[in-house]
C-alpha positions in Angstrom: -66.9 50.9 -32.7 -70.2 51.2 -30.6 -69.8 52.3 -26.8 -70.9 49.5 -24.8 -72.6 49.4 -21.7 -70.5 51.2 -18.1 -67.9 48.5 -17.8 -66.5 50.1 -14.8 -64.3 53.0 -13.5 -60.8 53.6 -13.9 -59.0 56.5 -12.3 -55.6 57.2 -14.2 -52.4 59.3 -12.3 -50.8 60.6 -15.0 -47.5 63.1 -14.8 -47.8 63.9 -18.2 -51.2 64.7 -19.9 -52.0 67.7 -22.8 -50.8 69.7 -23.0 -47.6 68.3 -22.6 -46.2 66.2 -26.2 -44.4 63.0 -26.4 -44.8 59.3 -26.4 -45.9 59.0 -23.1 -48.2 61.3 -23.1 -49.8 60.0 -26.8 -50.1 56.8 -25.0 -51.8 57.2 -22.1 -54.6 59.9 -24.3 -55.3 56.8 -26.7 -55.5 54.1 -24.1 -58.1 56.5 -22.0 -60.0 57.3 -24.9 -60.4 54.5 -26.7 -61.5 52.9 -22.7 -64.2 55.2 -22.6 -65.6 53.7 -26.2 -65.2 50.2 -24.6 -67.7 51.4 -22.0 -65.3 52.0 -19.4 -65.7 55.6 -17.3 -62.0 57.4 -17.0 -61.2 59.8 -14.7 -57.3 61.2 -15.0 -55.6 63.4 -12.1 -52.2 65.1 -13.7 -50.6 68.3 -12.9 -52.1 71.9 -13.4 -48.3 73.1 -15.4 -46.3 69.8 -15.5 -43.1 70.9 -16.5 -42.3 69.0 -19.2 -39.7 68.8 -22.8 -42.3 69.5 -25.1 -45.8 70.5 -25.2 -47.8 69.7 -27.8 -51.1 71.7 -27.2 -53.0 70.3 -30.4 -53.8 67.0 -28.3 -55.6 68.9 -25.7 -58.4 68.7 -29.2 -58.2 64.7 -29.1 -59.1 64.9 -24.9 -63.2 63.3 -25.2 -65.3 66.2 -23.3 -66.7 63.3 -21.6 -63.4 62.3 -19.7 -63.0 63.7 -16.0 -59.5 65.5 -15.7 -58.4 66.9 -12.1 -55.6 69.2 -11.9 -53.4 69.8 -9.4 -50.6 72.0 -8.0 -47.1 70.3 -8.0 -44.0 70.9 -6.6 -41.4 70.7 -9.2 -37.8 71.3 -8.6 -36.9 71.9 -12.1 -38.1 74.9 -12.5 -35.5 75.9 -9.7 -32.9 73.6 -11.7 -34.0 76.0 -14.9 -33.4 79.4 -13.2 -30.1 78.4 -11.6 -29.0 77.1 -15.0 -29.9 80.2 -16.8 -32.5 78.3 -18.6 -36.1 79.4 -19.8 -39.3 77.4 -20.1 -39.3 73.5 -20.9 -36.1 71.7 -19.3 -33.9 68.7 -21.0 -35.2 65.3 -21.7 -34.1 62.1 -22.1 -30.7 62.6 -21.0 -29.7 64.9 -23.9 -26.9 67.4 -23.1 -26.4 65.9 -19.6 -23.0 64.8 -20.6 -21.4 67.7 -22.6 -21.5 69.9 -19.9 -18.8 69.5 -17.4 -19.0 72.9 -15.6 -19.3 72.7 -11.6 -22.0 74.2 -11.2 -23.7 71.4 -13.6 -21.9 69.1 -12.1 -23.4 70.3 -8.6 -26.5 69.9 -10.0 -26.4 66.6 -11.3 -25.5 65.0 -8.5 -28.2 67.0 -6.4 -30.8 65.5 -9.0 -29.0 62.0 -8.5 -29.0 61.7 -5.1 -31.5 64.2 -2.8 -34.8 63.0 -5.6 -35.4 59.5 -5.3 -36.7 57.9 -7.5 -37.1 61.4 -9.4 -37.3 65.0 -9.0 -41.5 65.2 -10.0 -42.1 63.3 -6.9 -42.8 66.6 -5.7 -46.1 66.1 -7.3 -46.8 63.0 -5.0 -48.7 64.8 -2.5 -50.8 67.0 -4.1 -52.1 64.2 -6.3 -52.6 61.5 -3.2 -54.9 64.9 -1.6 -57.1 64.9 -4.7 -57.1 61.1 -5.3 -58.0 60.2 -1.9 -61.0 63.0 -1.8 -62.5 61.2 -4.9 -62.1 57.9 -3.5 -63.7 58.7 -0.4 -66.9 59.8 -2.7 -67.3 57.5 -5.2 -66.3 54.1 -6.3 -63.5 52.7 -8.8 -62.7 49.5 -9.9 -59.3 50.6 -10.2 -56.7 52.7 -10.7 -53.2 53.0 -13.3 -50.7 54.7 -12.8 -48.1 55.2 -15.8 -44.5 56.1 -15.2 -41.5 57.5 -15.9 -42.0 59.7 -13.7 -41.7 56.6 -11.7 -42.4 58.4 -8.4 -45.7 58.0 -9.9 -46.2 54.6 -8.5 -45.6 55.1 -5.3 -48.9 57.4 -5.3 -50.3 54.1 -6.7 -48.7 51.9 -3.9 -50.5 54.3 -1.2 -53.8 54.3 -2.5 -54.0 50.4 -2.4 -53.2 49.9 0.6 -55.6 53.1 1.8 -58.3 51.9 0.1 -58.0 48.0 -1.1 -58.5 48.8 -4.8 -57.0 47.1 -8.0 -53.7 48.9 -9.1 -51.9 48.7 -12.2 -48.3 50.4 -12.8 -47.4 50.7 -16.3 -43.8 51.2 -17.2 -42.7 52.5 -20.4 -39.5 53.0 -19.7 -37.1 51.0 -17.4 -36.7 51.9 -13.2 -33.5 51.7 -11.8 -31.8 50.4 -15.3 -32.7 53.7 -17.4 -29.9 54.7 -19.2 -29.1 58.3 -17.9 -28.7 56.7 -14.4 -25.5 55.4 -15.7 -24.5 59.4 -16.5 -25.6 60.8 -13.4 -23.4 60.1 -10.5 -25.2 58.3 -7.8 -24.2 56.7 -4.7 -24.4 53.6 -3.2 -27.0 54.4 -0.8 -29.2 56.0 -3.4 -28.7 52.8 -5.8 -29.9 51.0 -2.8 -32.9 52.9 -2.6 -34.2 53.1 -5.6 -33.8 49.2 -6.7 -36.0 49.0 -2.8 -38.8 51.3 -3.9 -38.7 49.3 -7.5 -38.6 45.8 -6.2 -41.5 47.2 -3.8 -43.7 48.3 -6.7 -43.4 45.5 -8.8 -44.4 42.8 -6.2 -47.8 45.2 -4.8 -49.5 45.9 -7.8 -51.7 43.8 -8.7 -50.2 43.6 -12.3 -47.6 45.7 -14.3 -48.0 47.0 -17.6 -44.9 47.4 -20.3 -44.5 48.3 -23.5 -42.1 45.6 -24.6 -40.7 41.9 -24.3 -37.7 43.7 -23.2 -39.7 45.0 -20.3 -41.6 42.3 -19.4 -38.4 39.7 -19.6 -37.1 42.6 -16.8 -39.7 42.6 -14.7 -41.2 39.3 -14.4 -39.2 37.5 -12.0 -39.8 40.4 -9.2 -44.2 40.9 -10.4 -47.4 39.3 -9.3 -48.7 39.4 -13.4 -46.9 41.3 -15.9 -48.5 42.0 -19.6 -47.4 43.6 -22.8 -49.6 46.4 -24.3 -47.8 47.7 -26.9 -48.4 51.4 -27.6 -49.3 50.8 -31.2 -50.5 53.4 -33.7 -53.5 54.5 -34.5 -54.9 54.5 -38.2 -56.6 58.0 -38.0 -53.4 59.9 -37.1 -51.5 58.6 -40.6 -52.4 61.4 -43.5 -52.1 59.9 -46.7 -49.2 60.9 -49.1 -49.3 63.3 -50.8 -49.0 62.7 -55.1 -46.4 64.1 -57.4 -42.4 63.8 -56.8 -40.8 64.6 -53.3 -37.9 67.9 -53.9 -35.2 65.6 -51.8 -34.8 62.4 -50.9 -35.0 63.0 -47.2 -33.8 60.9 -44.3 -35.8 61.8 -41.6 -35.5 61.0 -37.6 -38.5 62.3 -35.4 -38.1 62.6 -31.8 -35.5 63.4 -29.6 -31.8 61.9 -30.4 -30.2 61.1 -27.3 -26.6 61.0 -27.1 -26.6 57.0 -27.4 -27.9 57.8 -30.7 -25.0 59.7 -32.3 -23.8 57.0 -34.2 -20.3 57.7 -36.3 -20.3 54.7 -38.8 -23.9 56.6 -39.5 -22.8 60.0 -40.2 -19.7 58.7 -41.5 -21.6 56.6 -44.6 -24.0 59.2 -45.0 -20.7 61.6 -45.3 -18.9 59.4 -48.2 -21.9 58.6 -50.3 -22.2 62.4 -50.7 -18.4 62.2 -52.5 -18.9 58.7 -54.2 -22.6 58.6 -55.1 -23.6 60.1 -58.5 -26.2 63.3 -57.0 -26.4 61.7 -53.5 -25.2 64.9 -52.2 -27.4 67.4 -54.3 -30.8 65.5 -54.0 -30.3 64.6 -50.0 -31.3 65.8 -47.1 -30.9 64.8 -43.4 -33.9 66.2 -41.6 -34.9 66.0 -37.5 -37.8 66.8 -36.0 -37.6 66.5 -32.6 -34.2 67.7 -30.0 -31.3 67.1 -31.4 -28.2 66.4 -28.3 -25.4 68.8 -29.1 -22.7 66.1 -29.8 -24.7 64.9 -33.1 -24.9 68.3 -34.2 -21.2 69.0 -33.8 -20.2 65.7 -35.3 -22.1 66.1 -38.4 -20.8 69.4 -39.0 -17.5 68.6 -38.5 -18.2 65.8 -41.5 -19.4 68.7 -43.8 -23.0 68.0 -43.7 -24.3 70.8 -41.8 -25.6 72.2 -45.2 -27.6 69.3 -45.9 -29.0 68.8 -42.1 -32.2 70.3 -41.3 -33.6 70.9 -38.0 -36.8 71.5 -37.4 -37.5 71.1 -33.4 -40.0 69.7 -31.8 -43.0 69.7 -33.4 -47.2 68.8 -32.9 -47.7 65.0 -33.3 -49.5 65.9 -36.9 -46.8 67.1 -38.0 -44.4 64.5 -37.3 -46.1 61.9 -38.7 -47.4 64.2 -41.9 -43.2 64.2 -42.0 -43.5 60.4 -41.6 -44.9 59.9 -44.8 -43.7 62.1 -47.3 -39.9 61.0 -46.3 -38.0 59.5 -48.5 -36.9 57.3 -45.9 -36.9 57.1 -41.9 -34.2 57.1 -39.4 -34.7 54.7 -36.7 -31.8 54.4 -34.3 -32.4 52.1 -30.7 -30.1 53.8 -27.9 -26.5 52.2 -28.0 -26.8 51.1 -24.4 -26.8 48.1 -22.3 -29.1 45.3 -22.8 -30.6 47.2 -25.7 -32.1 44.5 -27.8 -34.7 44.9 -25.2 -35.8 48.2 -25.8 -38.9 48.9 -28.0 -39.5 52.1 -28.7 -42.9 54.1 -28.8 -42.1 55.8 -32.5 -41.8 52.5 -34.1 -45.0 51.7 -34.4 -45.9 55.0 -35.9 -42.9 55.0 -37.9 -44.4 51.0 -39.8 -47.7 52.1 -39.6 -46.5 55.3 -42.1 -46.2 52.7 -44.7 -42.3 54.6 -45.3 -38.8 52.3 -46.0 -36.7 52.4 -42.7 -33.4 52.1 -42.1 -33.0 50.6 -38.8 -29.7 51.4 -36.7 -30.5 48.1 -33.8 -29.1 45.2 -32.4 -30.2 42.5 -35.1 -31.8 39.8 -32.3 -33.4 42.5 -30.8 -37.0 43.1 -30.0 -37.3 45.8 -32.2 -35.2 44.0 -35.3 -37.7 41.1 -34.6 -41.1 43.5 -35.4 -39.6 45.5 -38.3 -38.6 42.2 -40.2 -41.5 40.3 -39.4 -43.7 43.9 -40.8 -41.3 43.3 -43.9 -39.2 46.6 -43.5 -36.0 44.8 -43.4 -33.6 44.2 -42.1 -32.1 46.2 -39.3 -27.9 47.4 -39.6 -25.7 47.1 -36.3 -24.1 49.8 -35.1 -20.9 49.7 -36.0 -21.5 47.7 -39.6 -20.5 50.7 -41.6 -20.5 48.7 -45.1 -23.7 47.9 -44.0 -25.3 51.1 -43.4 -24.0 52.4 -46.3 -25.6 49.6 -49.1 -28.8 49.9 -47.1 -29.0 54.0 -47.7 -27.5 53.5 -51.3 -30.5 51.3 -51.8 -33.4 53.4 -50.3 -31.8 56.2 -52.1 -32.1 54.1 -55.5 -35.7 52.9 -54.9 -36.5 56.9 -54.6 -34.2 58.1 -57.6 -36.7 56.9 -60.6 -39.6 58.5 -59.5 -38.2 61.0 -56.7 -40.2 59.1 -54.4 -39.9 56.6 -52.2 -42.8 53.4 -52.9 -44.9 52.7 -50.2 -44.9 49.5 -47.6 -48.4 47.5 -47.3 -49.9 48.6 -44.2 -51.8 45.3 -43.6 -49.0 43.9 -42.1 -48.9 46.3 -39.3 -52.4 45.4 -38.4 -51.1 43.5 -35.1 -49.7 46.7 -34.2 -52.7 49.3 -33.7 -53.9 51.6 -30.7 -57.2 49.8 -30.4 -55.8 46.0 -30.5 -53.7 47.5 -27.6 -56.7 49.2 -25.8 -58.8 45.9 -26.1 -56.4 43.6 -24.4 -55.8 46.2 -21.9 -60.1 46.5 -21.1 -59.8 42.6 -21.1 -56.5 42.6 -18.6 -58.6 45.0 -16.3 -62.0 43.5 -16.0 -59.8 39.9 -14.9 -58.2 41.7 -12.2 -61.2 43.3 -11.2 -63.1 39.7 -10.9 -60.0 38.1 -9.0 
């Protein structure tokens, strides 16, 4: 791909950046990077020490020496949340472990984090990024500026610097506002529900369009935006190792990323549990494997089934190595969060996860948007929650397919071509330079 000529400037707010790990972060590195290589010029403001679940510092190589990034302090109150919960270094993510604890002093704390940090508690961040932001404004000239949430407070950096200084503004959302699941756990008032759907509803009808990462999203959103596109975070070709040859020691199941604790599924364990009793070898040749945070309730549910032994956990790990994982598994775990309205969640992992070229089995609402994607990329069909019978045949089968040659055959990749980190980045340079003409 040749670098064309300066398209324009984007300035991207950014909570999360290298070297902090995760989707979002993964996103928002290949989006900026592969802009640049479109001719576009990038410049990226994001915290000095976010405090974030994982850090991943290996991406800090994949940053182009080219790309302007401004650091700044920020005013987080979970490292205070850390200290008064005994805790050291990176906090809880993703809601996991947020409902096993029922002590009052957690219970204090969740409802401080519920109701005195609206929308969120990074939004301590706001300031210090508006400072720098409006300094490089003043000085030079951008056609526009993104900001990319959760955190969500996030935006409303993006909401003052429009009206400051009449530029473009694009919020990207990869994750719902007010409707994100662990709202539901924390216990929040009326008031603050009020709030935070105002400073939501706010956001989606000023910028000037808003960016999600599904249908689901999108089908959310659209009523209450201006313009609203899908741009899919994708996976990128370069990051997929090829296998490597001879036979595979276990025929292993693999999750990667955090599991939640809308993803401890019991008809799940429970089939994996009886095909070690009533599957010839099942039991010796498997293995259950996570890379990523496990929530506490999975763990103590799968030992209490007896298959501690076969579980393996192997934490959080660099974003080679998960997807080096990826495809020497004998099969992947895909689970969408048992939640409300969850055929419209698409997660980030799944594209990585078809792009592998690995069998799934896919734990999902079977009209949903992911279901949709991994049977129209020919992975199958995806198992409801609850279909025991179902989950069962689908592993028996995967584990068949492996049992011949002890490993598992591979899934075309061509197929998965919609589905790349530069399709993504293209529709997004197109989206930009339209709203930058309007």
């Amino acid at each position: 791909m040749e670098k064309r000529v300066l398209v324009g400037k984007i300035l991207l707010l950014s909570y999360y950046w290298p070297p902090a790990g995760g989707p979002g972060v993964q996103r928002w590195l290949k989006n900026a990077s592969l802009l640049q290589k479109l001719g576009w010029e990038v410049a990226v403001i994001t915290p000095q020490e976010p405090v974030a679940a994982n850090y991943d510092p290996s991406l800090e190589k994949e940053v182009p020496a080219s790309m302007r990034i401004l650091k700044t302090e920020a005013a987080d109150p979970f490292k205070a949340y850390a200290s008064l919960m005994g805790k050291k270094g990176k906090v809880g993510t993703g809601g996991i472990g947020i409902s096993n604890n029922k002590s009052k002093k957690q219970q204090l704390v969740n409802f401080i984090r519920a109701n005195f940090f609206i929308p969120d508690a990074r939004k301590g961040w706001n300031k210090y990024a508006l400072s720098t932001a409006r300094v490089l404004l003043q000085k030079e000239s951008f056609d526009a500026i993104i900001t990319t949430g959760p955190p969500h407070s996030t935006h409303l950096i993006g909401l003052d610097l429009q009206k400051e200084f009449d530029i473009k503004w694009l919020a990207d959302f990869r994750d719902p506002w007010v409707n994100i699941f662990y709202n539901k756990i924390f216990p929040r008032t009326d008031r603050t529900k009020r709030k935070d759907q105002a400073l939501e509803n706010l956001v989606l009808a000023s910028a000037d369009a808003v960016l999600t990462v599904s249908p689901g999203l999108e089908a959310e959103f659209s009523a209450r935006a201006k313009r609203i596109e899908i741009i899919y975070n994708g996976y990128d070709p370069a990051d997929i190792p090829s296998p490597e040859r001879g036979t595979q020691p276990f025929f292993s199941l693999r999750y990667t990323g955090n599991l939640k604790p809308n993803q401890n599924i019991e008809s799940l364990w429970v089939a994996l549990a009886d095909l070690c009793r009533e599957e010839h070898d099942f039991k010796t040749n498997f293995r259950l494997e996570f890379i990523g945070n496990v929530d506490p309730s999975a763990r103590e549910r799968l030992e209490k089934l007896g298959l501690d032994d076969l579980c393996i956990y192997h934490g959080y790990q660099a974003h080679h190595v998960a997807t080096k994982a990826m495809v020497e598994a004998g099969a992947l775990l895909f689970i969408v969060p048992k939640t409300a309205d969850n055929d419209l969640i698409l997660t980030g992992k799944l594209f990585e996860y078809l792009g592998s070229g690995t069998p799934m089995l896919s734990v999902a609402p079977a009209q949903g948007n992911a279901a949709k994607i991994i049977a129209e990329t020919g992975r199958g069909a995806s198992v409801d929650y609850e279909d025991y019978q179902g989950i069962k045949e689908r592993v028996r089968d995967l584990y068949r397919a492996w049992l011949p040659t002890k490993r598992s055959p591979r899934l075309a990749a061509e197929s998965t071509d919609a589905y790349t980190r530069l399709g993504s980045a293209e529709k997004l340079s197109r989206l930009v330079e339209e709203i930058c003409r309007a």
